[in-house]
N, C-alpha and C positions, 0 to 999 in steps of 0.2 A: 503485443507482438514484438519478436526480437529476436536475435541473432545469438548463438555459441559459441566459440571455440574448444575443444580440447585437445590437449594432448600428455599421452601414456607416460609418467610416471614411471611407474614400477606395478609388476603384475604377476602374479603366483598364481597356482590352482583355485585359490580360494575364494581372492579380491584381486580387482585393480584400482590402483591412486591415477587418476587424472587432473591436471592443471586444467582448471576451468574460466574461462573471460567471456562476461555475457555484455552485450548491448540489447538497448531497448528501447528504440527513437520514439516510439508509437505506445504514450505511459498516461494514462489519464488520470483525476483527482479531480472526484466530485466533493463537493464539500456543503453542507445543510446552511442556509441562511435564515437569519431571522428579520424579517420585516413589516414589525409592528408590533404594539405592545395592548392588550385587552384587560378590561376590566367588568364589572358585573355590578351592579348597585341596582337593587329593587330587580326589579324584570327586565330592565335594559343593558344591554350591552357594548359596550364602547371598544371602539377600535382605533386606536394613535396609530397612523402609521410612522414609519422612520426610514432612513435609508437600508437599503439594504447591508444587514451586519453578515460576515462567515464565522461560523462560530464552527466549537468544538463537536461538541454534541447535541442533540436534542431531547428535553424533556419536557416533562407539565409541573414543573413547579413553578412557586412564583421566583419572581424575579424583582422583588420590589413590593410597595402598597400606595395604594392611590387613598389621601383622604379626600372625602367629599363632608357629609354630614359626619361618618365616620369612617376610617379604617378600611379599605378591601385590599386583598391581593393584587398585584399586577404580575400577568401573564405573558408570556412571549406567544408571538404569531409568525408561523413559519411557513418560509414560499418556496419556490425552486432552488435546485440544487445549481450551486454555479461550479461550473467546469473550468480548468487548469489544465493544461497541455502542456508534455515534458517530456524527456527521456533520462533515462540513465544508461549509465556506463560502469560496469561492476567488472575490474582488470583484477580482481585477489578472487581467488575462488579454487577450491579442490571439489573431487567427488567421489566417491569411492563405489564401485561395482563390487556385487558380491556373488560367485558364482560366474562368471566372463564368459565359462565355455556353453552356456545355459540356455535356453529357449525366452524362459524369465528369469530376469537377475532385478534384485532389490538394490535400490542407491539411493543414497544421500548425499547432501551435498549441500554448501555453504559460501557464501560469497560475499567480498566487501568492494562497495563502490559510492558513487555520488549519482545524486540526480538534480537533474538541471532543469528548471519550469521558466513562463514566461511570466509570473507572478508569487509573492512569496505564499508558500503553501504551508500547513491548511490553512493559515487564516492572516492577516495583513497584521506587518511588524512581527513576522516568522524572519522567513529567508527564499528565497529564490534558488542555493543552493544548501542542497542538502546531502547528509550523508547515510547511506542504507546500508541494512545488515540484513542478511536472509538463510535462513536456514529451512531447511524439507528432505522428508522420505519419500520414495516412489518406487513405479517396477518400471522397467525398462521388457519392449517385449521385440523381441527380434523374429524381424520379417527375412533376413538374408543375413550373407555376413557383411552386406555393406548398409544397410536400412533397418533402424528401428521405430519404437513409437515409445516416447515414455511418459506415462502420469506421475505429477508430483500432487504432493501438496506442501506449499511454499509458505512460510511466517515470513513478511517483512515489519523491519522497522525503520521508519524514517526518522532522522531529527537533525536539526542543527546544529546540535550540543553545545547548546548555550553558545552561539556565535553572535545572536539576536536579542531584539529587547524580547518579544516571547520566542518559546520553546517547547509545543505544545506535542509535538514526534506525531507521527503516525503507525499504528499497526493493523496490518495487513493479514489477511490470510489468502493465498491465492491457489487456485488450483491450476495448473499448467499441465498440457498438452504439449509435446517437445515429437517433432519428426527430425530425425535425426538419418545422416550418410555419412558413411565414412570411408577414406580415401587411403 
């Protein structure tokens, strides 16, 4: 959930350029943990637990090999998703309307900002601050000429560009709902 600003640019029959600055107090980051490590020898199944790690991603490979008599694989064991509360503040940003005088008009639009969490995201020894890049198409459908509603669909990327000992970024795809007035 968050906030827009624009304001008009330059604007013809065809397109308008808009200066866009978004805020976003209310930004969430679930991130997959792994807590515990399994292995398989005979019919039995062992389960290590550990503390809870955030990791990148999750798969079923191993991760390791336990010997006992011989050799097995060591497997990751994964729990809830732990959550990260943040906002960003995205002050660089254009959009372009195509069609202005139009019922439906297509836009695009792009924006650079930071976001700020209360923990380094995704995963510990990241950063706390980070820097985002987003880019999306959508229609914009006008309700009046002061009210519209527009769908995007948004690519973010987060990362801290090597400010941190890790740097693992995040990408996003987001769909957005934008209720839009204008003054």
């Amino acid at each position: 959930m968050g906030f827009e600003y624009t304001k008009k640019i330059f604007t013809s029959h065809y397109f308008r350029l808009d200066y866009s600055g978004q805020a976003s107090p209310f930004f969430k980051e679930d991130d997959p943990t792994m807590v515990g490590e399994k292995f398989t020898f005979g019919n039995n199944t062992t389960i290590i637990p550990v503390t809870p790690i955030r990791v990148i991603t999750q798969n079923n490979q191993p991760i390791g090999s336990v010997c006992v008599a011989t050799c097995v694989p060591l497997y990751p064991v994964y729990g809830n998703k732990e959550t990260t509360y943040a906002g960003d503040f995205q002050p660089f940003g254009v959009r372009i309307v195509v069609f202005p005088q139009k019922y439906i008009q297509p836009t695009v639009a792009t924006h650079l900002g930071i976001v700020f969490s209360s923990r380094d995201i995704p995963i510990d020894a990241s950063s706390s601050v980070n820097y985002e890049f987003s880019f999306g198409p959508g229609f914009q459908f006008m309700a009046s000429k002061t009210n519209s509603i527009r769908f995007e669909y948004i690519y973010r990327h987060i990362s801290n560009a090597n400010s941190s000992q890790n740097n693992p970024g995040i990408d996003q795809g987001v769909l957005s709902i934008a209720f839009n007035h204008y003054y």
